[in-house]
N, C-alpha and C positions, 0 to 999 in steps of 0.2 A: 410547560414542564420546568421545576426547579434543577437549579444546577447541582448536585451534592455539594455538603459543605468540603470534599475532599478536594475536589476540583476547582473552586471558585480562587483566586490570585496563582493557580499552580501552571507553571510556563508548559507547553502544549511539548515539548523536548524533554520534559520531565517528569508528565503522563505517558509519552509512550516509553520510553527508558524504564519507567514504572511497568508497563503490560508487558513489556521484551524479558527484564528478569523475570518478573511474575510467571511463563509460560518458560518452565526449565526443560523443555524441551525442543522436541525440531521445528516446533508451531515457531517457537521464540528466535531459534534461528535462522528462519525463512523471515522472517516480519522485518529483523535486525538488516537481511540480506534486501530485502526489499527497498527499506527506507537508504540501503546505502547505494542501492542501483537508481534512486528516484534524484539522489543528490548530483552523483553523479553526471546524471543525464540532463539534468536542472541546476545551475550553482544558486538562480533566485529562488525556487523553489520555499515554498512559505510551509511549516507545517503548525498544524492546528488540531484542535481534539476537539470533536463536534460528535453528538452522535452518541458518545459512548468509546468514540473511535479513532483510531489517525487518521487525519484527512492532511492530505499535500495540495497545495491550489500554487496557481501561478498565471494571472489574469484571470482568473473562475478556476473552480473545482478541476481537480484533475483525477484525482482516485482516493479512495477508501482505504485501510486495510484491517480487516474483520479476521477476528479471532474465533472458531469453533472448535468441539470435541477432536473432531476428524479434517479440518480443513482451516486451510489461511485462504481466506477470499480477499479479492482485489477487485474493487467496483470502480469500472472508468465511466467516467460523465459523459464524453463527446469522444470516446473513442471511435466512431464510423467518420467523428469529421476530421480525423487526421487522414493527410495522405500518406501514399505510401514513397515510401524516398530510396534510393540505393546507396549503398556507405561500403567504398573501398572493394568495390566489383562484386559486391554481394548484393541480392535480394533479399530485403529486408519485408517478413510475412508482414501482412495487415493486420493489425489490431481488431478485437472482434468489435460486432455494433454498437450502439447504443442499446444501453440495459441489460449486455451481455455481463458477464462475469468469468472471471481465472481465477479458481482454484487450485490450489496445490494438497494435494490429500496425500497422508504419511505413510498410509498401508499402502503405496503405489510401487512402493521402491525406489522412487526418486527424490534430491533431497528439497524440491522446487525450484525456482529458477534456476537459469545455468543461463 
């Protein structure tokens, strides 16, 4: 598969910056909120546009994050092979399996992560 000519020399922070305006709504500000909880969580944190899509890696692929009508999908790679850790006396949930996915859908009421 050919790259678009849109995308070929275009820095991968400057594709998704391009899909976060592009999506002037809450799709756009869940993606925006994402990328900035991924940074966060990650300072090495590599992001890349593969796919069509933002993809963050850091030693291999870590997650996706896909644009739909009704949904911000977040595809994790090896998320069953993360353990689960506790942070400041809290139980921190397990990340779903391998080939699971997290959606956030806008007709929910919620604005996606928290």
């Amino acid at each position: 598969m050919k790259k678009s000519a849109a995308t070929v020399g275009e820095s991968p922070s400057r594709l998704i910056d391009a899909r976060i305006q592009g999506l002037d709504d809450w799709r756009g500000k869940t993606l925006a909120r994402v990328r900035t909880l991924i940074k966060q969580a990650d300072h090495e944190v590599a992001k890349e546009w593969k796919w069509s899509v933002p993809v963050w890696s850091h030693d291999g692929l870590i997650c996706t994050g896909e644009t739909y009508k009704s949904a911000v999908k977040l595809t994790f790679a090896r998320g069953a092979s993360l353990a689960p850790k506790r942070s400041a006396g809290r139980r921190v949930r397990r990340v779903a399996p391998i080939g699971r996915r997290r959606s956030m859908r806008g007709n929910e009421g919620r604005s996606g992560l928290t």
